[in-house]
N, C-alpha and C positions, 0 to 999 in steps of 0.2 A: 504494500500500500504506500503509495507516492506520502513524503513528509509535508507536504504543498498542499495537498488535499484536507490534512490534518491542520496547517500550518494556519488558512484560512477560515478555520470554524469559529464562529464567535460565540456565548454562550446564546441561547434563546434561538438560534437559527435553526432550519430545517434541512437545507440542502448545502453543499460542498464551496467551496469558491466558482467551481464552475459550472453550478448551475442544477447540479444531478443530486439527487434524493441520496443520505449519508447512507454509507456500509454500516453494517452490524459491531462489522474494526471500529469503526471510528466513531460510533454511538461508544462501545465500551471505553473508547479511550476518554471520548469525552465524560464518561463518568466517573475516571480518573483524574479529573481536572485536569486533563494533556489537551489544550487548546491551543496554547501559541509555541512556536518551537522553544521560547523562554522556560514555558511549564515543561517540555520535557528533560529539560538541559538542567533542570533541578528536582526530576524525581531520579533520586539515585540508590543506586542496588540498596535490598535487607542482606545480602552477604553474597560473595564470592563462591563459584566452585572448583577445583585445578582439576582441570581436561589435559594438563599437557604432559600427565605421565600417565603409564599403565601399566599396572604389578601384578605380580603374580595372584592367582588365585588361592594359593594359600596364607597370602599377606588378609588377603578382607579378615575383617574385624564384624560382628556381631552389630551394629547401631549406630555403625560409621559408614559415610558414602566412599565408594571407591571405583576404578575406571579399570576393568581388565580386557583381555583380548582372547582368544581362541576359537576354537572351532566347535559347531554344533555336533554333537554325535547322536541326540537323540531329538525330535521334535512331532508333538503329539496333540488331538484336543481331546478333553477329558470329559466325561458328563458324571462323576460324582466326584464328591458332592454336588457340585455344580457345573454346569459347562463353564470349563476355561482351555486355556493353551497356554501348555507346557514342554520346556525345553531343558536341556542341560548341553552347557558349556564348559570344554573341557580344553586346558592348558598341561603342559608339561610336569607343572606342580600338583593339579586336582581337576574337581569339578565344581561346576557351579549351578544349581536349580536356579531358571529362568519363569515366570509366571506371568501370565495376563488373565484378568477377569472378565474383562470385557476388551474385545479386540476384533478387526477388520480380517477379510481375504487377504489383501495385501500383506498385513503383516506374518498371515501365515506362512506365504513366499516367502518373504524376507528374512525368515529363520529356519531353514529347508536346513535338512540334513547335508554336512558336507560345506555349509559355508562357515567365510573366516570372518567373526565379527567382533567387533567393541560392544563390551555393555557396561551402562555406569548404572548408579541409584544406591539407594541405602541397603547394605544388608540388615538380612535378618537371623538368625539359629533357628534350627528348625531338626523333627526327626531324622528329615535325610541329609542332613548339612548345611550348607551355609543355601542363601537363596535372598533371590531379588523379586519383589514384584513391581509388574509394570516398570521393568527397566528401560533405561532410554537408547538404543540401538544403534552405531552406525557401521558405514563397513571398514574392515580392519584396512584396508586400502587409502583409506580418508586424511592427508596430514594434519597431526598433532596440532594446536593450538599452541601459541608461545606463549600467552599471560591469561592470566584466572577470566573464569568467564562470568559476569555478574547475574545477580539473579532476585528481579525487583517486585517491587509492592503489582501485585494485579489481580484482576477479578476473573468469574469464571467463566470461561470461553476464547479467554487474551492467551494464547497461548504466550512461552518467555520467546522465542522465536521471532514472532510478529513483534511482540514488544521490542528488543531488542533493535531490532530493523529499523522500527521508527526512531526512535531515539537516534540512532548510528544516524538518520537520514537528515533528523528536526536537528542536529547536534554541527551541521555543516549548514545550517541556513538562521541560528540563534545569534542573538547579539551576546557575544560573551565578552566585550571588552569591559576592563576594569573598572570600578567603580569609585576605587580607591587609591586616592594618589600616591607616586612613589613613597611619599614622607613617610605615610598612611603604613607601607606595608613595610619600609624597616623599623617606622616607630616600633612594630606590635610583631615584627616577626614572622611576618605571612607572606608565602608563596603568590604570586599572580593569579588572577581568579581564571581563567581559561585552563591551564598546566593542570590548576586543583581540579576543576570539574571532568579535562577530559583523563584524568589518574585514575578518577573512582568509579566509569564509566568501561574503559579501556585499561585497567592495571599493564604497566611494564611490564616487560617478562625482566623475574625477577624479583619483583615487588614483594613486601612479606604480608602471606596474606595472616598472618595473626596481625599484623598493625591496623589492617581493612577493616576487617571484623572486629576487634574492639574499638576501633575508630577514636584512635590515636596517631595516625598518620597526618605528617602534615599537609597534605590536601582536605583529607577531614578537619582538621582545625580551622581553614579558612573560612569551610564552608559553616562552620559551627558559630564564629565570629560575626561573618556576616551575616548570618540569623540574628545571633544576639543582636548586634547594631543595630539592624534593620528594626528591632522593635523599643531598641532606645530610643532612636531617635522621630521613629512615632510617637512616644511617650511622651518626649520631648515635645514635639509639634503640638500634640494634644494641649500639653500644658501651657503652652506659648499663646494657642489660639485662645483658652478660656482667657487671660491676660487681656486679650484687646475686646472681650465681651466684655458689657454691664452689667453689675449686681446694686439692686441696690444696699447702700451702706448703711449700716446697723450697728453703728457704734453703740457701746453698753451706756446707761443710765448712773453715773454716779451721784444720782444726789439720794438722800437719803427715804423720800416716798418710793423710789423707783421700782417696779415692778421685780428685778431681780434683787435687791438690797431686802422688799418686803420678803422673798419667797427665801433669801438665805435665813433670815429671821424667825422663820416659820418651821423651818425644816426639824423635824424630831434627834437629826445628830449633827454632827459636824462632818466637814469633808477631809479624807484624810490629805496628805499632801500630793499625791499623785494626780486625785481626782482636781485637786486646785490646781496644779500646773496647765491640767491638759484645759481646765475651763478658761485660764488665762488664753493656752494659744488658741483656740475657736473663736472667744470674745474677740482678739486682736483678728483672726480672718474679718470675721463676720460684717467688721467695721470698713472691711477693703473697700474699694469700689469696682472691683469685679469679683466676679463669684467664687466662693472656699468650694476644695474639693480634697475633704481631708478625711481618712478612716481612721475610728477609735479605736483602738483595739485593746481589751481587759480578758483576764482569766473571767472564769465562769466566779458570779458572785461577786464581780468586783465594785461595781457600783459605775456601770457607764447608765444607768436610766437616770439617774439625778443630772448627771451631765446634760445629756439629749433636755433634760425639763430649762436647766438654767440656759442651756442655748435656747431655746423656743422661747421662754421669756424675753432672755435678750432680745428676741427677733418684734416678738408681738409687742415687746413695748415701743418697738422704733414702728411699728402701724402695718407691721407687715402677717401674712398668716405662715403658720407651718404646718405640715403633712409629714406624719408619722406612720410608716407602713413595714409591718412586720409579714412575716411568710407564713403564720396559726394564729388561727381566732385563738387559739389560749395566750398566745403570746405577745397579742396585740391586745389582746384585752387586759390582760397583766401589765402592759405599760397604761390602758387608758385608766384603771383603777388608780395608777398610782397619782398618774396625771392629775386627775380630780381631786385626788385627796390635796394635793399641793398647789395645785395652781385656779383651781374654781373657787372656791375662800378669796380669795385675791381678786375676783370678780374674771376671769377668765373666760370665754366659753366654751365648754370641749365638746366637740363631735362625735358619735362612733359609726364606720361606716364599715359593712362586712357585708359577705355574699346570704350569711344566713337571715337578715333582716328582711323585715315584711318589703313587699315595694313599695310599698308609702313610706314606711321609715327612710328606704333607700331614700327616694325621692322627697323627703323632706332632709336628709341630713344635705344631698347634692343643690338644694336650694339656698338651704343655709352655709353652705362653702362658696358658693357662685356669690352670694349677694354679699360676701364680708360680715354676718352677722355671727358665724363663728370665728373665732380667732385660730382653734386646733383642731384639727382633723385627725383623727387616730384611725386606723384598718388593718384592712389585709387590701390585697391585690386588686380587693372594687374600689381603691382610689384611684385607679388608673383608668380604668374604664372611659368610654369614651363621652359617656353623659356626664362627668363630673369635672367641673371648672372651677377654678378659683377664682373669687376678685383681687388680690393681690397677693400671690403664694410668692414668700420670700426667703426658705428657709424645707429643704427637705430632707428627712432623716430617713432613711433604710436598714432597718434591724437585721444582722443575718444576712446580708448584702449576697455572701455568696451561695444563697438558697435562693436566686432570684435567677431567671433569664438574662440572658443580654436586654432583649428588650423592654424585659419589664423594668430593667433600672430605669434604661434613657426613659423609660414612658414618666416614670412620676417628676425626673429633672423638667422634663419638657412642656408638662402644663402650666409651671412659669412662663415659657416663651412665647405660647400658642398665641394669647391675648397679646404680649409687654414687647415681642419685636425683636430686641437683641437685650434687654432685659434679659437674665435667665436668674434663676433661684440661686441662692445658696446651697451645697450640696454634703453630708455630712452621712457617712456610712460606718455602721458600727460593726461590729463582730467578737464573738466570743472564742472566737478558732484564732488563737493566736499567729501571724506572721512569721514561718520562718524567715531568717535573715537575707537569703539567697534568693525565698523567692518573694520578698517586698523590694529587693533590689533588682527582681527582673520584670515584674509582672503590675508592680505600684509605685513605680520610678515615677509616674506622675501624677502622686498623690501624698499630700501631707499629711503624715503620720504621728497619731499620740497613742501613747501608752500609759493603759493604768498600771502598773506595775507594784502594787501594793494592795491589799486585801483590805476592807474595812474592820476597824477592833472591834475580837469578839468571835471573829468568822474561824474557827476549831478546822485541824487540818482533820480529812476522812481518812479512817485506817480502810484499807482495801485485801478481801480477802479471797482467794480462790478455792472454791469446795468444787469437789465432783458429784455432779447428778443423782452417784449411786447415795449421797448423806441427804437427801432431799427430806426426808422425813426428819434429820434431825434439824433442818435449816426453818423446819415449819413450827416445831415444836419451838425452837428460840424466839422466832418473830412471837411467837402467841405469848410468849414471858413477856416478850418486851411490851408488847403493845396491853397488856393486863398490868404493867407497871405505870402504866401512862404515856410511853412513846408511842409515834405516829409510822408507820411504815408504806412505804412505796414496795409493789412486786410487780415488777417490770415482765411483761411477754414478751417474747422476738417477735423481730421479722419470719415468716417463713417465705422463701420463695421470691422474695416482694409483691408477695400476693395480698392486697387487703382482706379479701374474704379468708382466707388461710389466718390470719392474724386476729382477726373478730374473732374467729372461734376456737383459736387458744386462748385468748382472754376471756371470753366465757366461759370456757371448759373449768380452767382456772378458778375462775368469780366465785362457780358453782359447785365446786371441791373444796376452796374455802369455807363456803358457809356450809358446808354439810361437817366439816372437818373441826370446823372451830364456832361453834354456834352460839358462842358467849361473845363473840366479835362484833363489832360494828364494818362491815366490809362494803367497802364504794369498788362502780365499775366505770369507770373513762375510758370511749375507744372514738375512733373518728368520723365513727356512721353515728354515732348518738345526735339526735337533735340540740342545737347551740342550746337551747335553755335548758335542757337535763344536761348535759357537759357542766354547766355554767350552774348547777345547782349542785351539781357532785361534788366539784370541785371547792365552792361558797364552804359547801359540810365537811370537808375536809381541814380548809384552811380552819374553819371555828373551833376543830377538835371534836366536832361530831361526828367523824368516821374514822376508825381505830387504824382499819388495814386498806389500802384505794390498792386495786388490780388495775394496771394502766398496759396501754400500748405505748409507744413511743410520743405520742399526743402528746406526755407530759415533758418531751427533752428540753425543752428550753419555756421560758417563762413563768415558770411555777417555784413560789418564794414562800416553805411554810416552814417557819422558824422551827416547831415543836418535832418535825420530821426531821429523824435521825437514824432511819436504818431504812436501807434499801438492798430489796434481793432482786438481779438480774437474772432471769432466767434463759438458759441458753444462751450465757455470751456470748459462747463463740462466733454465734450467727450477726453479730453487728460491731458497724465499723469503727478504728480507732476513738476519732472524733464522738462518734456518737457515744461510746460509753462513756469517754469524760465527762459528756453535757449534762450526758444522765446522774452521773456519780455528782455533778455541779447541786443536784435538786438537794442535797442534804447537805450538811455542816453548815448549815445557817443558822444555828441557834448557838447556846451555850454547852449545850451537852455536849459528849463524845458521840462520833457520828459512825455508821462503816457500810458500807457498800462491801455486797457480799455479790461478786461474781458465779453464778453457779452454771458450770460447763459440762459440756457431753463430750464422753470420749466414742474415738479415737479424735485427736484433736490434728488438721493439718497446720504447716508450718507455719503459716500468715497468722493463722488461729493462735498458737503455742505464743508468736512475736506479740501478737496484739496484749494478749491477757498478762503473758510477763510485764510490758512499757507500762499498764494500768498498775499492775503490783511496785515495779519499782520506783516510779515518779508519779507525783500529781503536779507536777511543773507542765503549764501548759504550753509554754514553749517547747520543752521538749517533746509531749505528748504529739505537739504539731510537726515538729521535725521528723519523728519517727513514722508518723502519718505518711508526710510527703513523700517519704521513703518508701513507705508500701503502694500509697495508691498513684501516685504522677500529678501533678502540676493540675490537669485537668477535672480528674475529679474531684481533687480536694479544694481548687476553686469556685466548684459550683456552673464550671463552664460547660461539661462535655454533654449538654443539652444542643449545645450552639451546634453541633457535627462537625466545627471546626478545632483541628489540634492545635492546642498552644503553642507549641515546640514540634518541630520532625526531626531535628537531628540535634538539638543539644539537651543535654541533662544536666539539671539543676545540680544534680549531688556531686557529679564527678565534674562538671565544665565549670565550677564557679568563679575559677582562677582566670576562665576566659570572660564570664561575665561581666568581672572586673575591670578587662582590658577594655570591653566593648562600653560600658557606661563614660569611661574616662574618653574614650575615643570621639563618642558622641557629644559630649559637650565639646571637645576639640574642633571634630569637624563642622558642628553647626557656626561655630565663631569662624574657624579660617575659611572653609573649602564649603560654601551652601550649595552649590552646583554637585558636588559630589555627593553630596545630602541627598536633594531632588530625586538623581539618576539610580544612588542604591536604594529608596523608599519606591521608584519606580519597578524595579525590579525584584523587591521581595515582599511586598505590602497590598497587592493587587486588592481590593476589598474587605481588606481585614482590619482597617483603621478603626472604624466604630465596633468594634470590638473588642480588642484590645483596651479603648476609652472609658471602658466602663469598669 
């Protein structure tokens, strides 16, 4: 298939550059994202094979690919078990069983008794020997290949053949000149970007292919580089562009009636110093005259909602409104309670606006945001909605930020703009999933960051304990001491499956074993098919100390503050993710007691499983709890992104490239000051649509 043909596909088109309704090739490729010969010239091999030698038959190894030669002496088709075609190939050293499952006439010819041929593929062990199936055939006639032959990301139907071809074709008609000036590439150490690309495509003969494959060669570094870069200095542009937007300015109230001076006044404690620093730096955003775009980030329990309250004061007393929108009616409800209690006294009005309200409620809380007659707006995800507008929204917080869509972030920045023009809001995103280091320097490079970094007094560190499944009956017997002593207990169910319905009904299995088990209990059930006002009533009985033991599903990970609750049994850890059990293990040691979160696991346990439950046993450091996280799941799921279907990263890693990450932030500030042409040309070349995404 011509690379011209491919070369000329735009996305949304139907037919080729010249005219003719696309191949099936070039549908597949294009779902490959291989549209311009650019995109091919940077999809590059998942690893290497060496085709340029062929060893004896009794070198193959069991699980390892390898390439021999000889002659067929047996070749047959089999009908048990099943129809297949079967061969053995036999060398001066041994023999080798050949297999096909499913296979052509042709290729019956082509493995006829008597001929001399090449077969590669993985071996396997097996009762009569070593053996390959569906091996790849050529004839022993064929010359050798001189350098590894690569073998790239495709779908099914793309055979590596066809692929390969293209690429070799789009690979002499791509613009690979440099993007990066000479300075640029001995500043930092790096190879020519042409050299790099056609290395990793084409290997030397030569080349080691351990350097490919770990992707430690210095072609691979360039290419790593310019990745990195390429999204600093988007980050960069991001941040540059908010700069020449307006916000408006919202300087704090210092005199002594002022809306925030009243509500520190009022507050039932004090803020500790962490929590005043970071309200220092927002107040100082808030007052800019273009828009903050800064995430808070606190351990679980740190106290970031008082924060979010004194900024929304800040903002409402300078006339402007704020939208607060969390990802669970519990958890946006657990911020409007607090809301209220603090900021409605003070003559405030708070809003609640959620999918489970009447549509008159709906529709009278969206009249009273549109008309300025509330000042705060609290929800979940129906603030965004397209019937809900603000009269002058100037301040918007995001709870859980990375539980949201791409687009659901831009949507609630954006109803600042819709009305106001180049106006746009204040923008303030919180999260209880701490930042590792590497990746708030790759991925929120432009975004100002506060930490709470101090715990409020009073707040008891949770002992964390691991029991096996098989002690379940004594782990039930315990909670029923405890909560006949007066403590409040949380019994968390998994996930199964991520199926909701699997999940409702191990929390009812549960609910309904409890109370048969312990009928002296007060026992609540909370799951996320419950209607908002029984949730909202369970929960109410809970918090007063009128239900002894609450069965929850995961409903309750985040936003649930009940001081008197101090023991929680997770059931089936193993089945949920780093994060999530921190957030959960967060729901206790809010009070003055001794608190413990009691992990109880099923065996066999696999490896990820055994990682997770030890990092909860040896740290409650949420940093490191998130570094260990990042380590298991990737950059993308643990930001909440791989919703988008776009990958964060294709070829650098956060845990081993951070050395280059380094280079590439330093680089970026360098070249947006010296060299903006060079800026332009590599944002041209690695960023194709991916700007507002990264933005968020």
């Amino acid at each position: 298939m011509p690379a011209a043909a491919v070369a000329s596909k735009r996305p949304g088109a139907d037919k080729n550059g010249a005219g003719k309704p696309m191949t099936d090739t070039e549908r597949k490729l294009r779902n490959l994202g291989l549209v311009l010969p650019e995109d091919f010239a940077l999809h590059l091999p998942l690893r290497y094979e060496d085709e340029t030698r062929v060893i004896p038959i009794s070198a193959l190894r069991p699980g390892y690919a390898g390439q021999v030669e000889g002659e067929i002496t047996k070749s047959e088709v089999q009908y048990r078990p099943r129809r297949q075609l079967t061969a053995t190939l036999a060398d001066e050293s041994g023999e080798l069983q050949l297999r096909w499952l499913n296979f052509y006439p042709s290729q019956q010819k082509q493995i006829a008794v008597g001929k001399r041929l090449r077969a590669r593929g993985e071996v396997r062990g097996g009762l009569f020997g070593r053996q390959m199936v569906h091996p790849r055939m050529t004839s022993a006639d064929a010359p050798l290949p001189t350098a590894l032959t690569p073998v790239y990301p495709t779908t099914e139907g793309l055979p590596q053949l066809t692929l390969r071809r293209a690429i070799a074709q789009a690979l002499d008609r791509a613009d690979l000149s440099d993007t990066l000036p000479d300075e640029a590439r001995a500043r930092y150490d790096l190879p020519p970007f042409e050299p790099a690309i056609r290395a990793l495509h084409t290997p030397a003969q030569g080349e080691s292919e351990q350097a490919l494959l770990d992707r430690v060669h210095p072609a691979w570094r360039r290419i790593k580089f310019d990745e990195l870069l390429a999204q600093q200095l988007s980050l960069a542009a991001a941040r540059a562009a908010r700069r020449v937007k307006e916000a408006e300015s919202l300087p704090v109230q210092t005199r002594a009636g002022g809306l925030v001076a009243k509500l520190y006044e009022t507050l039932p404690f004090k803020l500790t110093g962490a929590q005043e620093r970071v309200v220092q730096e927002i107040s100082a955003d808030l007052a800019k005259p273009y828009p903050m775009h800064r995430l808070l980030q606190g351990d679980v329990g740190s106290g970031k909602t008082v924060v979010a309250a004194i900024a929304a004061a800040q903002a409402i007393a300078g006339g402007a409104q704020v939208a607060l929108m969390a990802p669970t009616e519990i958890l946006a409800e657990q911020h409007f309670r607090k809301l209220v209690s603090w900021l409605q006294p003070l003559g405030v009005n708070v809003a609640w606006l959620s999918g489970s309200l009447s549509a008159k409620a709906r529709r009278t809380a969206a009249a009273a945001a549109a008309d300025g007659s509330v000042q705060l707006v609290v929800g979940t995800q129906a603030l965004i909605q397209d019937h809900v507008e603000f009269h002058r929204l100037g301040l918007s917080i995001v709870d859980e930020q990375h539980r949201f869509g791409v687009g659901q972030r831009l949507a609630l920045t954006r109803k600042g703009e819709t009305v106001r023009g180049r106006i746009v809001p204040h923008q303030l995103n919180m999260s209880a999933t701490p930042i590792p280091r590497t990746l708030a320097m790759t991925f929120f490079a432009d975004l100002d960051v506060s930490v709470i970094d101090e715990l409020p007094p009073g707040r008891t560190p949770v002992v964390t304990k691991l029991v096996s499944d098989a002690r379940r009956e004594e782990v039930i017997a315990h909670i029923a001491q405890a909560a006949r002593g007066g403590q409040q207990v949380y019994w968390v169910c998994p996930l199964v499956e991520e199926s909701e319905a699997l999940e409702l009904q191990t929390a009812v299995d549960t609910y309904e074993g409890m109370r048969a088990d312990l009928p002296d209990l007060r026992i609540g059930l909370v799951h996320g098919r419950l209607p908002q006002a029984e949730k909202a009533a369970v929960m109410q009985s809970f918090r007063e100390g009128e239900v002894d033991l609450l069965v929850a599903t995961t409903v309750i990970e985040v936003g649930v503050d009940v001081p008197n609750a101090s023991l929680m049994v997770i059931e089936h850890a193993e089945r949920f993710g780093l994060a999530q059990l921190h957030q959960l293990r967060g729901r206790v040691g809010r009070g003055t007691a001794e608190s413990v979160c009691v992990l109880l696991y099923q065996t066999p346990l696999s490896q990820v499983a055994r990682e997770r439950l030890r990092a909860m046993f040896e740290t409650s450091d949420g940093f490191e709890i998130a570094r260990r996280d990042l380590e298991q799941r990737g950059p993308g799921e643990f930001l909440g992104t791989r919703q988008s279907g776009m990958a964060l990263l294709r070829f650098a890693d956060l845990e081993t490239d951070a050395a280059i990450a380094e280079d590439a932030r330093d680089a970026a500030v360098w070249l947006r000051a010296e060299h903006p042409a060079a800026v332009e040309a590599h944002l041209a070349r690695w960023m194709r649509g991916r700007e507002d995404f990264l933005r968020t």
